[in-house]
CHARMM internal coordinates of N, CA and C (Angstrom, degrees):
IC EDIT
DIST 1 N 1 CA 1.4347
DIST 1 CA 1 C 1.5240
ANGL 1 N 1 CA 1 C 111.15
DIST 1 C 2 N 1.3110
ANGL 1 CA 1 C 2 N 123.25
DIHE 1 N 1 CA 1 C 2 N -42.32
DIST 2 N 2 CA 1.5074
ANGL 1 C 2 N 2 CA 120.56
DIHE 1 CA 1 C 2 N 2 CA 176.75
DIST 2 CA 2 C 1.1454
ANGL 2 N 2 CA 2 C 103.71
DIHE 1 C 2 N 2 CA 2 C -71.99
DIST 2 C 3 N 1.3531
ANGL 2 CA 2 C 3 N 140.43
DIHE 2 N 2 CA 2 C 3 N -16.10
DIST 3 N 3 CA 1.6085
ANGL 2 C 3 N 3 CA 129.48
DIHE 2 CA 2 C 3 N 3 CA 166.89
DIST 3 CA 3 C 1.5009
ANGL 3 N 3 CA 3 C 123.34
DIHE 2 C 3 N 3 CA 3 C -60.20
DIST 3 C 4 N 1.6489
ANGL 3 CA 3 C 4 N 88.66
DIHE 3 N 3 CA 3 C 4 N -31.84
DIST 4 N 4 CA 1.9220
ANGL 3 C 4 N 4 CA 90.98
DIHE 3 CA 3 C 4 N 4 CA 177.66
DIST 4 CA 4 C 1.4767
ANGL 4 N 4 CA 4 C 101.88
DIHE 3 C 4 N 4 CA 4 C -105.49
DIST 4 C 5 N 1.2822
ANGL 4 CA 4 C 5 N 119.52
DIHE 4 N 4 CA 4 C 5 N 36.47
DIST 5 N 5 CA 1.4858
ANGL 4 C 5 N 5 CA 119.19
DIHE 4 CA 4 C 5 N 5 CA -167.55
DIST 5 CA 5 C 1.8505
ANGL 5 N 5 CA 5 C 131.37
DIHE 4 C 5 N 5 CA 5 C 21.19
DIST 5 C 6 N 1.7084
ANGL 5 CA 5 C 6 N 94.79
DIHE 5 N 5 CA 5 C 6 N 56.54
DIST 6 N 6 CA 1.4230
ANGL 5 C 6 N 6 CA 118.16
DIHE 5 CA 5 C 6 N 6 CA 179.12
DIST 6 CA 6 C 1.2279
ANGL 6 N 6 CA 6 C 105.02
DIHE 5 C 6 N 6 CA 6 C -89.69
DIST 6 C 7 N 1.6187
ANGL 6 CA 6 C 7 N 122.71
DIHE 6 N 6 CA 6 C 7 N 154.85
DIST 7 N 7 CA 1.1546
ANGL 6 C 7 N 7 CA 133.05
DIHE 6 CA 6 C 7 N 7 CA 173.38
DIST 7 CA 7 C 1.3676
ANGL 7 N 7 CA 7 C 94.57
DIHE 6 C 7 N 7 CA 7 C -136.03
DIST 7 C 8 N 1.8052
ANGL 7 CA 7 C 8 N 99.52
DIHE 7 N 7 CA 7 C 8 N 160.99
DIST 8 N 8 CA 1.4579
ANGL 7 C 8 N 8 CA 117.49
DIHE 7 CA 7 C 8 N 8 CA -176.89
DIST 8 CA 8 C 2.0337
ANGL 8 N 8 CA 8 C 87.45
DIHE 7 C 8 N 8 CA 8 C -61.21
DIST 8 C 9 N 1.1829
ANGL 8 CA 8 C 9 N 133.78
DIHE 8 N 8 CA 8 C 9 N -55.31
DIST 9 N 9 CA 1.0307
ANGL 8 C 9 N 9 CA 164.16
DIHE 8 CA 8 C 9 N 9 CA -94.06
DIST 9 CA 9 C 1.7713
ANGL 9 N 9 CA 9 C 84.03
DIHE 8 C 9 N 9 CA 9 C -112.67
DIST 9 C 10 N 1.3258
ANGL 9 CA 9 C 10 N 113.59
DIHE 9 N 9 CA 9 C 10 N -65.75
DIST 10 N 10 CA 1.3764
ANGL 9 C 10 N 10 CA 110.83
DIHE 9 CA 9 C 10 N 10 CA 167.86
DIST 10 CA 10 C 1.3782
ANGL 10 N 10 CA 10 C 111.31
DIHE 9 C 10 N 10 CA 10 C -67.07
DIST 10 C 11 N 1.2012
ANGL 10 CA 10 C 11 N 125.88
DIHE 10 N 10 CA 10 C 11 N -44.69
DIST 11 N 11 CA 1.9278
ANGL 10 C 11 N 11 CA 108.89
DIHE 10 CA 10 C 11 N 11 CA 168.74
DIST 11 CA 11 C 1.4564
ANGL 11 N 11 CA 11 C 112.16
DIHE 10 C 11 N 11 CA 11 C -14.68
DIST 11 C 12 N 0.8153
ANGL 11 CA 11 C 12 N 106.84
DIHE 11 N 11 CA 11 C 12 N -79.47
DIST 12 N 12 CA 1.8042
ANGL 11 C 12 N 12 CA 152.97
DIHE 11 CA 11 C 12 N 12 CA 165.36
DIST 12 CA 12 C 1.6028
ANGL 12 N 12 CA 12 C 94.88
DIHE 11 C 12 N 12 CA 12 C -11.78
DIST 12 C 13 N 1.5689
ANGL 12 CA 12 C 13 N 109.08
DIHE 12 N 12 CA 12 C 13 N -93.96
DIST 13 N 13 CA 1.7903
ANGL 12 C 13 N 13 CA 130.71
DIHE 12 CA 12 C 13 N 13 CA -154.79
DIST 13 CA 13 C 0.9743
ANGL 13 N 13 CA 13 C 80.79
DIHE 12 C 13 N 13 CA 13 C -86.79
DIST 13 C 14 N 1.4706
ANGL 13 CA 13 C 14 N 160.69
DIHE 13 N 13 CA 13 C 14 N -97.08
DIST 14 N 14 CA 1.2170
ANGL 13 C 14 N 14 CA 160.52
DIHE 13 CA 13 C 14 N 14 CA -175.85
DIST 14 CA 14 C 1.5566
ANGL 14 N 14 CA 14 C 139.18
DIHE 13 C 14 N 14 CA 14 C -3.81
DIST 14 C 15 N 1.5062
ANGL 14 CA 14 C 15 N 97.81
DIHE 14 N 14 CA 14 C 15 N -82.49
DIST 15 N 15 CA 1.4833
ANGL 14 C 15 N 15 CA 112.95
DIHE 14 CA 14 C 15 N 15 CA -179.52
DIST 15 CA 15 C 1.8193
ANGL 15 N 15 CA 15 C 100.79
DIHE 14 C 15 N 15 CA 15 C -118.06
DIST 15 C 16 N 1.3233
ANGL 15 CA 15 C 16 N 133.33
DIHE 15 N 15 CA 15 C 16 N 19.44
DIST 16 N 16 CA 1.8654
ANGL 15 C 16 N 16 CA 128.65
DIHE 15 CA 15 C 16 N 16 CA 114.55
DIST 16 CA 16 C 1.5463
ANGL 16 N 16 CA 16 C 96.38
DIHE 15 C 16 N 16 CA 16 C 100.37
DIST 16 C 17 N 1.4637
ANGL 16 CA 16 C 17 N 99.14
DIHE 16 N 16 CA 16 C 17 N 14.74
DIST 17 N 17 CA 1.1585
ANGL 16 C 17 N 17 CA 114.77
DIHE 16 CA 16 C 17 N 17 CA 179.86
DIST 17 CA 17 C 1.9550
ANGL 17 N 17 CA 17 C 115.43
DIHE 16 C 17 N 17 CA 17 C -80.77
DIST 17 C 18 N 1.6651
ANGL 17 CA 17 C 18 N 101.77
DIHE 17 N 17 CA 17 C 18 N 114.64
DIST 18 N 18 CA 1.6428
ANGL 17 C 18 N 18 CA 90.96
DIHE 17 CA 17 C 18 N 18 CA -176.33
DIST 18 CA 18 C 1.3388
ANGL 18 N 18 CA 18 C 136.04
DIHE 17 C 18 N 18 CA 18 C -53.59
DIST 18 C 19 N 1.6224
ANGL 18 CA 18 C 19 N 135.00
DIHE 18 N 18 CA 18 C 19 N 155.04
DIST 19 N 19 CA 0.7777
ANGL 18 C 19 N 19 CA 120.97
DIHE 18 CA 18 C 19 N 19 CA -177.64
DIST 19 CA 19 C 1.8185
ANGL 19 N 19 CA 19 C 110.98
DIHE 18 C 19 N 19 CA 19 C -77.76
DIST 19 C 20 N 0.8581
ANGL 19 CA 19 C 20 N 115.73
DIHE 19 N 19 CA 19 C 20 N 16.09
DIST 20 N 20 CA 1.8825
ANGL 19 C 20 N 20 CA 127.44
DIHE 19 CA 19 C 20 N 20 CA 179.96
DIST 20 CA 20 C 2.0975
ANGL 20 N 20 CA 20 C 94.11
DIHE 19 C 20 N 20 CA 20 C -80.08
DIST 20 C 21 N 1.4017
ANGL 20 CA 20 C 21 N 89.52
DIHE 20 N 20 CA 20 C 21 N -55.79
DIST 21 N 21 CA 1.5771
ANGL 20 C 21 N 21 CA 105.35
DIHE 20 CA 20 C 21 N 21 CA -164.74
DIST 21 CA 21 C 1.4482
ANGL 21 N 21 CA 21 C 120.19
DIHE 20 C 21 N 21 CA 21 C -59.02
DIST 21 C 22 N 1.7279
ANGL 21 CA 21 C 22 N 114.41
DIHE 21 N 21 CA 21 C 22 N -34.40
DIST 22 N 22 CA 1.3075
ANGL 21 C 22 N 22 CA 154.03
DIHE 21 CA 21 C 22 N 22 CA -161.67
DIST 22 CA 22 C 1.9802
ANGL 22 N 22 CA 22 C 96.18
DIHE 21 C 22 N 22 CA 22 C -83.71
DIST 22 C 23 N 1.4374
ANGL 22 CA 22 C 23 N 101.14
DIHE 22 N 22 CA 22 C 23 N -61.15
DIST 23 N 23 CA 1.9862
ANGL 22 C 23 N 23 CA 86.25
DIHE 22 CA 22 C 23 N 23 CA 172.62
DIST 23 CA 23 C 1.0659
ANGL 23 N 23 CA 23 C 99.60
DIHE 22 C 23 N 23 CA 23 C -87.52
DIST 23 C 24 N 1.4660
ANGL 23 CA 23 C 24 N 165.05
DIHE 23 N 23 CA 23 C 24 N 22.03
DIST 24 N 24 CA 1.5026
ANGL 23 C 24 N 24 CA 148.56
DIHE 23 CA 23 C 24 N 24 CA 152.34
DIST 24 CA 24 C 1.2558
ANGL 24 N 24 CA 24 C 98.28
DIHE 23 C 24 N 24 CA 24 C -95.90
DIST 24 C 25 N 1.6359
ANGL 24 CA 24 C 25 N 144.59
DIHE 24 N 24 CA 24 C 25 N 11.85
DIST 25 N 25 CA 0.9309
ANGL 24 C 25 N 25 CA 145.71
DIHE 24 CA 24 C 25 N 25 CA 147.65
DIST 25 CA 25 C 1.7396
ANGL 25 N 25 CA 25 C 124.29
DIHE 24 C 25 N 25 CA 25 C -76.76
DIST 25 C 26 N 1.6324
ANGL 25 CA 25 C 26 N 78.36
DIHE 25 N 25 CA 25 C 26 N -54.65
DIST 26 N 26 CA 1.6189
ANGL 25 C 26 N 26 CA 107.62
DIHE 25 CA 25 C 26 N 26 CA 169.48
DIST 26 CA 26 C 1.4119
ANGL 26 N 26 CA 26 C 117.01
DIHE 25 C 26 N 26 CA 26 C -34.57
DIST 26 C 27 N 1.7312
ANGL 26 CA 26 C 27 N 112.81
DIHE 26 N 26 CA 26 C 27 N -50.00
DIST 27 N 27 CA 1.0382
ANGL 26 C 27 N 27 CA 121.73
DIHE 26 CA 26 C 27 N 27 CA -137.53
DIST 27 CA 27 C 1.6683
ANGL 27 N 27 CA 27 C 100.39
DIHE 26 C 27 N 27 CA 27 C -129.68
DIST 27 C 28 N 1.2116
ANGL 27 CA 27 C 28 N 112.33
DIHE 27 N 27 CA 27 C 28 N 16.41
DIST 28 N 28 CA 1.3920
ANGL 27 C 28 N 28 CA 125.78
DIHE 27 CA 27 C 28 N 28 CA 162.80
DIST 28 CA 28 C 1.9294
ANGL 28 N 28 CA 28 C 110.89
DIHE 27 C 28 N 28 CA 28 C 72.86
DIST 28 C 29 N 1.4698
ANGL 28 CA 28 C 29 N 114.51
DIHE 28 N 28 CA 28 C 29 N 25.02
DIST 29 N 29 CA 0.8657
ANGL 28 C 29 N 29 CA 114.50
DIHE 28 CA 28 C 29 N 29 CA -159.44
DIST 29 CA 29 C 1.5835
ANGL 29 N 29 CA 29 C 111.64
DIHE 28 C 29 N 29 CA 29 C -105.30
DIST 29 C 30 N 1.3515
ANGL 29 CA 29 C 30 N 141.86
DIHE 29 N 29 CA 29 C 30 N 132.26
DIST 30 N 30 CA 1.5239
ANGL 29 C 30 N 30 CA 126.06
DIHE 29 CA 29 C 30 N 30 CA -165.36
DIST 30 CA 30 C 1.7480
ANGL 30 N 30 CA 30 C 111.01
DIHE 29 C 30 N 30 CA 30 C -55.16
DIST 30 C 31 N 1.4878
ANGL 30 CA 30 C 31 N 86.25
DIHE 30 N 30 CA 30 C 31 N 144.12
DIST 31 N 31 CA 1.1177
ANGL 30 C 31 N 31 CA 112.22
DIHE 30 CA 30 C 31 N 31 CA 161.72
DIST 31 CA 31 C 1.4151
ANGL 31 N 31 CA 31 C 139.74
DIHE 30 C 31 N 31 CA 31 C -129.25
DIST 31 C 32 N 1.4646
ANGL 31 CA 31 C 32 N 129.84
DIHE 31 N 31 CA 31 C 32 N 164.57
DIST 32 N 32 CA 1.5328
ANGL 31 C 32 N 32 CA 118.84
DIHE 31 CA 31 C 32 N 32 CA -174.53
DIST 32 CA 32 C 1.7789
ANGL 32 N 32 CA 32 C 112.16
DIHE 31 C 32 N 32 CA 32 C -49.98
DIST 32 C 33 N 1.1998
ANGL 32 CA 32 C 33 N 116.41
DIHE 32 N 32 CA 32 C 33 N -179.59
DIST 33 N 33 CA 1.4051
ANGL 32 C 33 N 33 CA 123.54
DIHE 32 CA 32 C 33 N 33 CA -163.42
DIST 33 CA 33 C 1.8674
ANGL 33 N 33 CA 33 C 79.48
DIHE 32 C 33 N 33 CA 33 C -105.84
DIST 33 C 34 N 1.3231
ANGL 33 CA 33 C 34 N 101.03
DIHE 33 N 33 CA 33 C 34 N -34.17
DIST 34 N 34 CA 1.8897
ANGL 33 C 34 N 34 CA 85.00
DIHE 33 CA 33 C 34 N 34 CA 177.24
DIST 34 CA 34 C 1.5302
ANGL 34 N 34 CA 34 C 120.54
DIHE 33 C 34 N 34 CA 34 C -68.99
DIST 34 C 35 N 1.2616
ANGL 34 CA 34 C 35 N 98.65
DIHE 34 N 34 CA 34 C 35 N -26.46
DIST 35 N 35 CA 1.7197
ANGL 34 C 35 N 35 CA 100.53
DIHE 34 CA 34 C 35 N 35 CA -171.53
DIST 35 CA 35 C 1.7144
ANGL 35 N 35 CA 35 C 89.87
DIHE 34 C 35 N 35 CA 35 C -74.85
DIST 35 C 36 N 1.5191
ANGL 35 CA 35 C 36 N 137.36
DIHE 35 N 35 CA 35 C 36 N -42.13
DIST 36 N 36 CA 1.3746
ANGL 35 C 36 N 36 CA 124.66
DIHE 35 CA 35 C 36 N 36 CA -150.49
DIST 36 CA 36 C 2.2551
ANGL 36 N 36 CA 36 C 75.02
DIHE 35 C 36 N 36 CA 36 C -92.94
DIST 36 C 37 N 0.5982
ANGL 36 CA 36 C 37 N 154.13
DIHE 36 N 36 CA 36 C 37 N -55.16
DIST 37 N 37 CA 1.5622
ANGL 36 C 37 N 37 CA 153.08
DIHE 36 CA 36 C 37 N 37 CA 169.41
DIST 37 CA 37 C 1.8241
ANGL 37 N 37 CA 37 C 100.22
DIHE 36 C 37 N 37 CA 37 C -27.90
DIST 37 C 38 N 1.6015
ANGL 37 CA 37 C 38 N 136.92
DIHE 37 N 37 CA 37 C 38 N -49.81
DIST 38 N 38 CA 1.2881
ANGL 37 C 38 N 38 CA 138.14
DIHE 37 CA 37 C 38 N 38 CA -178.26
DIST 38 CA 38 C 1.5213
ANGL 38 N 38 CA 38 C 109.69
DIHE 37 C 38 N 38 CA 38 C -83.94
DIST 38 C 39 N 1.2803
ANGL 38 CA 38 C 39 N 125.85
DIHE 38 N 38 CA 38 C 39 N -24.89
DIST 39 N 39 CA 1.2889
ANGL 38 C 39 N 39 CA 121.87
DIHE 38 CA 38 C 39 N 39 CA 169.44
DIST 39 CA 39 C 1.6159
ANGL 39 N 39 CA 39 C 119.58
DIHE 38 C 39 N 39 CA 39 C -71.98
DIST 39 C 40 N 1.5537
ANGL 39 CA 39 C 40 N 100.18
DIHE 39 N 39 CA 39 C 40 N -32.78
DIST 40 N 40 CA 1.8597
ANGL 39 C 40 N 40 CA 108.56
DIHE 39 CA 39 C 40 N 40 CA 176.27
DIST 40 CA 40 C 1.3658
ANGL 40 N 40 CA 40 C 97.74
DIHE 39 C 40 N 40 CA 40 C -61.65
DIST 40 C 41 N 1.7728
ANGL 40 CA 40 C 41 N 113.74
DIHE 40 N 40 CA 40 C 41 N -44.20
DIST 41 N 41 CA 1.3081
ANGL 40 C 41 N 41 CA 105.17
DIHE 40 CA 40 C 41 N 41 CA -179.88
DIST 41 CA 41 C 1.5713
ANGL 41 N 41 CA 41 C 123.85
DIHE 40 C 41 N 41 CA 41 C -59.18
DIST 41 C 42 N 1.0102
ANGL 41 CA 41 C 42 N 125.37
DIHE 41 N 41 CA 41 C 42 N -45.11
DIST 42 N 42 CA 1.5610
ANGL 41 C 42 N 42 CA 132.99
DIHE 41 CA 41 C 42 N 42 CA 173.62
DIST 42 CA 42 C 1.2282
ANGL 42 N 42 CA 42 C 114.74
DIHE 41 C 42 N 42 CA 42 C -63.69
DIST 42 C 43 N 0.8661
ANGL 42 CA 42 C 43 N 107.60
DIHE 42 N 42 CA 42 C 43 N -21.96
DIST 43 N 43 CA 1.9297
ANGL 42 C 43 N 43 CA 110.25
DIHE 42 CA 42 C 43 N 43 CA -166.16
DIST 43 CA 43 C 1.8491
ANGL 43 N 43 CA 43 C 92.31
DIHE 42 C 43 N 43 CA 43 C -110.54
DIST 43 C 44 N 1.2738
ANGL 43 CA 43 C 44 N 137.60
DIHE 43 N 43 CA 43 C 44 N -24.24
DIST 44 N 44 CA 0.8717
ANGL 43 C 44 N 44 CA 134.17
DIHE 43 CA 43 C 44 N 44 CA 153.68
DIST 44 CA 44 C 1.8348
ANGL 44 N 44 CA 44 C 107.53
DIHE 43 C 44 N 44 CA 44 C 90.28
DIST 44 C 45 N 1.5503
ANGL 44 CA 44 C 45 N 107.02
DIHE 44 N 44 CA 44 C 45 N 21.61
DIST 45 N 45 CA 1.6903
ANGL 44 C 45 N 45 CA 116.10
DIHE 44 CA 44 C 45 N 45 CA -160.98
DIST 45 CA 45 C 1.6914
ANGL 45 N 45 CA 45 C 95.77
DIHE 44 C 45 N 45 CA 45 C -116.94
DIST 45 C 46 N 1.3700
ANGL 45 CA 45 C 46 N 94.46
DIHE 45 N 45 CA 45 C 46 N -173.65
DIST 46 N 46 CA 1.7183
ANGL 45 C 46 N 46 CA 97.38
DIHE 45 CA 45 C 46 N 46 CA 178.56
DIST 46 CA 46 C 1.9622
ANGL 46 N 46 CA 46 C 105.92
DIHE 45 C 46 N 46 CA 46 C -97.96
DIST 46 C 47 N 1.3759
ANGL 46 CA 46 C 47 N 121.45
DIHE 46 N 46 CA 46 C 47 N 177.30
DIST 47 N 47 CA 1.1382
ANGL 46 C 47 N 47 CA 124.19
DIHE 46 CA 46 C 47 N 47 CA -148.47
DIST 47 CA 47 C 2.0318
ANGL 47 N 47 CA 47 C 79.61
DIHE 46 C 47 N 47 CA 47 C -72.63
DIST 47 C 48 N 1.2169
ANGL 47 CA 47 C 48 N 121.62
DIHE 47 N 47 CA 47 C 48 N -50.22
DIST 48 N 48 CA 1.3431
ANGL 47 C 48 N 48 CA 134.81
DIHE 47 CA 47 C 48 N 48 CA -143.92
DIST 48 CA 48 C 1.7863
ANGL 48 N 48 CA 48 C 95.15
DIHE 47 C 48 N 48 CA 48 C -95.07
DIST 48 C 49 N 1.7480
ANGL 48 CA 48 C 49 N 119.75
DIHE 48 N 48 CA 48 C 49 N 31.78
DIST 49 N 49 CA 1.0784
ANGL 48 C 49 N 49 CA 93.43
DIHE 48 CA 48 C 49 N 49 CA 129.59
DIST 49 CA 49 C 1.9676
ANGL 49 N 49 CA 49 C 118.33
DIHE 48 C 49 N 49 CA 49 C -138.05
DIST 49 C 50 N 1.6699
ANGL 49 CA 49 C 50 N 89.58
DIHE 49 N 49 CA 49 C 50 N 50.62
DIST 50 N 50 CA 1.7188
ANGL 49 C 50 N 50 CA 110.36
DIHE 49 CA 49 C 50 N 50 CA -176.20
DIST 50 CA 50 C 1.7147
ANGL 50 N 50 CA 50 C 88.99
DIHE 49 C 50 N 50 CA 50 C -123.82
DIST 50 C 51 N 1.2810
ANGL 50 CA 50 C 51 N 137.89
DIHE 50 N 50 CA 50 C 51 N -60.60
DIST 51 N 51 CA 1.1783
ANGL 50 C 51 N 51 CA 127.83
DIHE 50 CA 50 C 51 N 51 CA -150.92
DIST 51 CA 51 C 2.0630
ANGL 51 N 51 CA 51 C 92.00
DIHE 50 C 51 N 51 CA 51 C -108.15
DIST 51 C 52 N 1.3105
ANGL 51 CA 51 C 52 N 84.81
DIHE 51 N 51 CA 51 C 52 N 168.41
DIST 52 N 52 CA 1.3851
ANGL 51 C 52 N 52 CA 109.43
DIHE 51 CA 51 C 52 N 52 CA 165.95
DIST 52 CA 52 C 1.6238
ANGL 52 N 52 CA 52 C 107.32
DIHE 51 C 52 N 52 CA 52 C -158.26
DIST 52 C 53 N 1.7267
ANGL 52 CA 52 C 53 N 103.55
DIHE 52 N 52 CA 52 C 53 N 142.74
DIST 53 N 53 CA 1.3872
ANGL 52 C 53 N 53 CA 122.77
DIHE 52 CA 52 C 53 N 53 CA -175.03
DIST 53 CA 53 C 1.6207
ANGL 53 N 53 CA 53 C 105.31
DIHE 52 C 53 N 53 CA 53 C -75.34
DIST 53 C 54 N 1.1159
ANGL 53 CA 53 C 54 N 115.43
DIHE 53 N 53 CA 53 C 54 N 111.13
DIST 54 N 54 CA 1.6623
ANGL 53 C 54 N 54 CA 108.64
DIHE 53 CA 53 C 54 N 54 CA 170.63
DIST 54 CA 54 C 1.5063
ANGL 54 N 54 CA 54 C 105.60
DIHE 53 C 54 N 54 CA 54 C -118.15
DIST 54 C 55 N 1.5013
ANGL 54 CA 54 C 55 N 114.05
DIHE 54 N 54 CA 54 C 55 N 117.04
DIST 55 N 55 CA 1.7686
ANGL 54 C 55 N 55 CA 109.40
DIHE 54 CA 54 C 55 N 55 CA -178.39
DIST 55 CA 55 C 1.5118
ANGL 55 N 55 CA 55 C 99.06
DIHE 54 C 55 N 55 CA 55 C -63.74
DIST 55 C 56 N 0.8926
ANGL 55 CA 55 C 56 N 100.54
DIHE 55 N 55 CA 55 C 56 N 148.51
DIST 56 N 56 CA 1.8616
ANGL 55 C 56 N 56 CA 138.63
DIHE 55 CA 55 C 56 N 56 CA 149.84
DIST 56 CA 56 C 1.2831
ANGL 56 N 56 CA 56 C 141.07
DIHE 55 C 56 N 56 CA 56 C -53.60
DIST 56 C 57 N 1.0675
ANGL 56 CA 56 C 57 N 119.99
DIHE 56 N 56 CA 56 C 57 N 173.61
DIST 57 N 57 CA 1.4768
ANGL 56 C 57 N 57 CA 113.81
DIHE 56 CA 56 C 57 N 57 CA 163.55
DIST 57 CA 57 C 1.2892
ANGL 57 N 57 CA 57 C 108.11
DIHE 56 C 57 N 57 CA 57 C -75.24
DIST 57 C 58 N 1.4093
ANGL 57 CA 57 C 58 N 154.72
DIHE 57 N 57 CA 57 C 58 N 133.67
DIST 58 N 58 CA 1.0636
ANGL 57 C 58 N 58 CA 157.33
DIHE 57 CA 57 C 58 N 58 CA 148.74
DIST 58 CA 58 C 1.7409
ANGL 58 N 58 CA 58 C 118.87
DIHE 57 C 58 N 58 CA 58 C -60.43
DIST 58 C 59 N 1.2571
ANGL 58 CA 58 C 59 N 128.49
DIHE 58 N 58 CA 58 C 59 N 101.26
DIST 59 N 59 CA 1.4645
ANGL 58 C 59 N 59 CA 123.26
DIHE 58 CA 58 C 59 N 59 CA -168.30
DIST 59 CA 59 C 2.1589
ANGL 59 N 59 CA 59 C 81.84
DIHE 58 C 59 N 59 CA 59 C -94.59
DIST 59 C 60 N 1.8306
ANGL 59 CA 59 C 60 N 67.40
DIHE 59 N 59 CA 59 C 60 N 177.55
DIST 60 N 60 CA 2.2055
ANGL 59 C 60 N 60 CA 81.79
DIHE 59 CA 59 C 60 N 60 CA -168.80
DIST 60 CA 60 C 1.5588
ANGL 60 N 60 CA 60 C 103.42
DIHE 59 C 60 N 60 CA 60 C -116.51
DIST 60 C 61 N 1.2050
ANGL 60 CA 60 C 61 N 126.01
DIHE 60 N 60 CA 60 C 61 N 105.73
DIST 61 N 61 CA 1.2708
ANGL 60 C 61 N 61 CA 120.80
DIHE 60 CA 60 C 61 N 61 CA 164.96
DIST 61 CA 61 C 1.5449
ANGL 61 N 61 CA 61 C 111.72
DIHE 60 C 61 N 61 CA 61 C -60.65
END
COOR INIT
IC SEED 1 N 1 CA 1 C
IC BUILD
């Protein structure tokens, strides 16, 4: 985000983005596939350099 000179702050006033959405970003916490889809848009990059795949716990059906 400081590469394209983004702020949490313009998320926000800017591109109308809530401040709910803005610390679950912050704070590494999931979010919709639209919110990580509107940030590629703002930031103007591909999906894979905002997210990274980290496996899980695997539960057992």
């Amino acid at each position: 985000m400081s590469d394209k000179r983004v702020t949490t702050y313009t998320l926000r006033e800017k591109h109308g983005m809530s401040h709910a959405t803005v610390q679950r970003l912050q704070r590494n916490m999931h979010v919709s596939t639209f919110t990580l889809n509107r940030l590629c848009e703002i930031l103007d990059c591909e999906i894979s350099d905002v997210v990274q795949y980290v496996p899980g716990n695997k539960t057992e059906q």
